[in-house]
N, C-alpha and C positions, 0 to 999 in steps of 0.2 A: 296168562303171565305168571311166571313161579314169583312163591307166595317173597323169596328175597327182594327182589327186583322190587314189587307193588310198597314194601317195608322201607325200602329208601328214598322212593320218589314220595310216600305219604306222609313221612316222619317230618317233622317239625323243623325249618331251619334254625340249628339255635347254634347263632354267631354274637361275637362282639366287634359292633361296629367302632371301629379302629381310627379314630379321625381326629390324631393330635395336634400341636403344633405343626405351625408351616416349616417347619428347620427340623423335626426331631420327627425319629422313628415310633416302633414302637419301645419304649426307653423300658418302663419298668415290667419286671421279671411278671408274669403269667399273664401280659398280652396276650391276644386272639387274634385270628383271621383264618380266613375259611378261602380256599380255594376251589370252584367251579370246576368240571368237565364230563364231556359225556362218553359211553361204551363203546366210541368207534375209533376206526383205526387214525383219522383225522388231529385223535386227541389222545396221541400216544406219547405226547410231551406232557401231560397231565400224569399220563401213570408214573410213566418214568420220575416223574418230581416225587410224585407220593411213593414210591415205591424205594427211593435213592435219599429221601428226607432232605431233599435240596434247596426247600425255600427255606428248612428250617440253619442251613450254611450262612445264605446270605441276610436273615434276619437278625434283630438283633437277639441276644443271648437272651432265654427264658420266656422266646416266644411262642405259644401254642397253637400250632397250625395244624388245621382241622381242614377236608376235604366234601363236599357234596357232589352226587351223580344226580344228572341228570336227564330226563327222555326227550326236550326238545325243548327251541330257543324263546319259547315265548314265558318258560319258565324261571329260564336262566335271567334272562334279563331283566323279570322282576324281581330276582332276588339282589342282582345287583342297583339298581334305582330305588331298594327300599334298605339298603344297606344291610341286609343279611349276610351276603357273600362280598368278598372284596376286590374278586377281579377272579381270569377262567376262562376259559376258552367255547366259544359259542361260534355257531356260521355266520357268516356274512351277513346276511340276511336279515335276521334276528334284529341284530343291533344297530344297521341302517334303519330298518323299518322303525324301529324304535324311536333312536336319535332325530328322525324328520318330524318323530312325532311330540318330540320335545322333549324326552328322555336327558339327561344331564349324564351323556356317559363319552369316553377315550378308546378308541384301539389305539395300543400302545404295541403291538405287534402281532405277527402271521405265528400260526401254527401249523399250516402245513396246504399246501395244493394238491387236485387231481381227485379221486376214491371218488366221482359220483359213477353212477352204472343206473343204465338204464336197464332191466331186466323183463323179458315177458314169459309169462307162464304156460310152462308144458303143457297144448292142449288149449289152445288160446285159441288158434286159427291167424296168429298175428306174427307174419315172414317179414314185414317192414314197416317204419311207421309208418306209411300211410294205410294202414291198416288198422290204426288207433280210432277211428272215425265210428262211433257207437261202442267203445269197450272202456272198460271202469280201468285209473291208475288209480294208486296208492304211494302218499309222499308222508315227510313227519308229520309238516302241520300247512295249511295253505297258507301261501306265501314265504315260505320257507327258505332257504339257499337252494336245495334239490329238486324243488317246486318251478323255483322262478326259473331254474338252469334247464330243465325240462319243457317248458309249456313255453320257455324263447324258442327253444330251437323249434318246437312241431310250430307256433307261428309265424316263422320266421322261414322255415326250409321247407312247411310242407302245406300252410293255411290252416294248419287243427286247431281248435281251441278249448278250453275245458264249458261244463256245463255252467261254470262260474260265471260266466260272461253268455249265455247262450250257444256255447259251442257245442261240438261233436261227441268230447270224453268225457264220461262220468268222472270227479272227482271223487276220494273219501281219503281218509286220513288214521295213521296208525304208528307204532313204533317199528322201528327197522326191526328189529329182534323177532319178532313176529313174520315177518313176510313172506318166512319160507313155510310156515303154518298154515299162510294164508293163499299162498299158491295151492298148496297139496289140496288145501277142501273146495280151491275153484271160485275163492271171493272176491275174488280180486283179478286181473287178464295182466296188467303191465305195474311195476312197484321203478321208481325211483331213489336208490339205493344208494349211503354211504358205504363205505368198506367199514367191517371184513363181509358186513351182510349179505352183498352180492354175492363175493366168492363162496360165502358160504349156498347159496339158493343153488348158486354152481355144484358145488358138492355134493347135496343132498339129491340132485340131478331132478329139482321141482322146474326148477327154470335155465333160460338161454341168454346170452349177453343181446341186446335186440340195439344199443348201443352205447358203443364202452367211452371209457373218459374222455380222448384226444377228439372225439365228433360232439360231446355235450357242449352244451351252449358255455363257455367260459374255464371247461374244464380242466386246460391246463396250466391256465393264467389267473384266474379267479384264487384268492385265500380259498381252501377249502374251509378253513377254523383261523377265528383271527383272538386275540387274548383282549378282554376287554377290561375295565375298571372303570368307577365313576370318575366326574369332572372335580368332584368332593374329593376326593383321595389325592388326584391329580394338582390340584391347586394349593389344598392346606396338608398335605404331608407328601409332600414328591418324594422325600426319602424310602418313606414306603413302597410306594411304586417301583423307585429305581430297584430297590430289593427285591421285589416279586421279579420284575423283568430279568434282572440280573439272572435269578431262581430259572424260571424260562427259557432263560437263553443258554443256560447249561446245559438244558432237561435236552434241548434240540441236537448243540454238539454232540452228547452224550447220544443220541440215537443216529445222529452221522455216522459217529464212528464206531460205534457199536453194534448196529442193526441186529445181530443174532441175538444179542443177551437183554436188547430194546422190543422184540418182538415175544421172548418168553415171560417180558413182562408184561404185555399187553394180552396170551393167552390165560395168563395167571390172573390179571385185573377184570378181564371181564369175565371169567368165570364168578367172583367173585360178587362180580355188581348184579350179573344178569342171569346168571344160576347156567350159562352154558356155556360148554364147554370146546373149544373151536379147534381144528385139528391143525399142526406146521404146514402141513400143504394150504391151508385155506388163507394164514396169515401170510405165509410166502406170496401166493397170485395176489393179494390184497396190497401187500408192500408193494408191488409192481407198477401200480396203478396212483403213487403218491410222492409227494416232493417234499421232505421233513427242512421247514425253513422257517425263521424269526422274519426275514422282510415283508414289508408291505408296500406297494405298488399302489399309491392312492389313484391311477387313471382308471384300473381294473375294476376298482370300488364303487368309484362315480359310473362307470358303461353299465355296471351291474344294476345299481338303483335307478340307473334310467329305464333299462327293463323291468323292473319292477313295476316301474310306474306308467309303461305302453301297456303291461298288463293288466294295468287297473288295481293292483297290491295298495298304489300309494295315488293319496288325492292329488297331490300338488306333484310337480316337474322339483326331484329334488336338487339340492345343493348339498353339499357332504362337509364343505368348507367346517373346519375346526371338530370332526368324526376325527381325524386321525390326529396322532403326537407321535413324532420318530424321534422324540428327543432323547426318552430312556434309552434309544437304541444305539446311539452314538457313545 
């Protein structure tokens, strides 16, 4: 991984945890908050914020808002439960798995559906999944949103299961950024893919679509990226909240209607974060594959954490009751 990338993920979160009054923002001039997201296409409402200085619009005047990247959800969401970051966009996943586990946190809105790909590597010997049966995948993290969306559908449509449970596929675990690396040396047979990564394994012609979003298990219904905050924020400063959301809900408009000049920021941001550089062809097939939207669909949520939990992700049959707030939405 270039030496950028390993410098942002190792670096120190240093936020101020923001948790005024229950009526008042952040009132006095050189407040803080820190805003979450990660290098995928998923979370091109994130660049767009930072890139457009949008939450610093809907905040109040003289507040300093400060950004974090991240490589995967189990990171994100400790930073948000330990008050480091103050809300940000994370998978679905993440912050179910979390929240059942007693986590004290809100989606307070969607950041976009669709971009999972399933991909397998030139050289695999693998024409369909049921040819996953003895071959290694490669997801962010186990249990993950492209994890669980994956290992529903092979036990669901085909009987495969990972090594996790005793099954047929090796499991292992890596960054998306990586996986076209990991194709090319052959360490990997099948990856699990947010966008632009796919399209990108695509380009570099390591890998083949083995199967694309509208056949993944939830892919075009499921949040791809949902915006989360604590219950802490949520309860003793909704002002804040409504301001980040507000912040959010522009950043989405804003890539509605813009998509061209939404996309050369999202080439520009992740060059940035991840030291590479992604060509309009790749962001273009990438866009193709994704629905930039603020709603959330709590039935989607709950079907999702109940796979999670036929796959053995989660101990208990969950309940999601009080996971979502569509109140900033209104």
């Amino acid at each position: 991984m270039k030496k950028l990338w390993l410098l942002l993920v190792l670096l120190p979160l240093t936020v101020l945890a923001a948790c005024g009054s229950s009526t008042g923002g952040a009132e006095e001039s050189g407040d803080q908050i820190t805003i979450g997201y990660f290098p995928n296409i998923n979370h091109v409402a994130g660049m767009v914020a930072e890139e457009k200085d949008l939450y610093t619009e809907t905040l109040p005047d003289g507040t300093n808002v400060k950004y974090q990247y991240f490589p995967d959800g189990s990171s994100f969401m400790t930073a948000i439960e330990t008050g480091e970051i103050q809300g940000g966009l994370v998978g679905p996943g993440p912050a179910m798995n979390h929240f059942t586990s007693g986590a004290e946190v809100n989606i307070v809105a969607a950041g976009s559906t669709g971009g999972t790909v399933i991909m397998a590597r030139n050289g695999a010997d693998i024409s369909s999944p049921e040819d996953m049966a003895g071959k290694t995948f490669i997801s962010p993290r186990v249990g993950c949103t492209h994890d669980v969306q994956f290992e529903t559908l092979m036990k669901q449509e085909y009987g495969i299961t990972s090594d996790r449970v005793d099954g047929e596929m090796k499991h292992v675990t890596g960054k998306p950024a990586t996986y076209a690396s990991l194709f090319e040396a052959g360490k990997v047979d099948v990856a699990t893919v947010p966008e632009p990564w796919a399209s990108s394994i695509e380009a570099e012609g390591n890998g083949t679509v083995l199967i694309d979003t509208p056949e993944v298990a939830y892919g075009e219904t499921l949040p791809a990226a949902v915006f989360v905050t604590s219950k802490d924020l949520v309860e003793n400063n909704s002002e804040m909240v409504q301001n980040i959301v507000d912040a959010h809900k522009k950043a989405t408009e804003f890539i509605q209607e813009n998509p061209e000049e939404s996309k050369e920021i999202a080439i520009k941001k992740i060059k940035e974060i991840t030291d590479q550089e992604l060509s309009k062809e790749v962001i273009d097939n990438a866009w193709n594959r994704i629905d930039f939207t603020y709603e959330v669909d709590e039935k989607h949520l709950q079907d999702f954490a109940n796979s999670s939990y036929d796959l053995g992700f989660l101990e208990e049959k969950p309940d999601l009751t009080g996971l979502v707030d569509l109140s900033f939405l209104n």
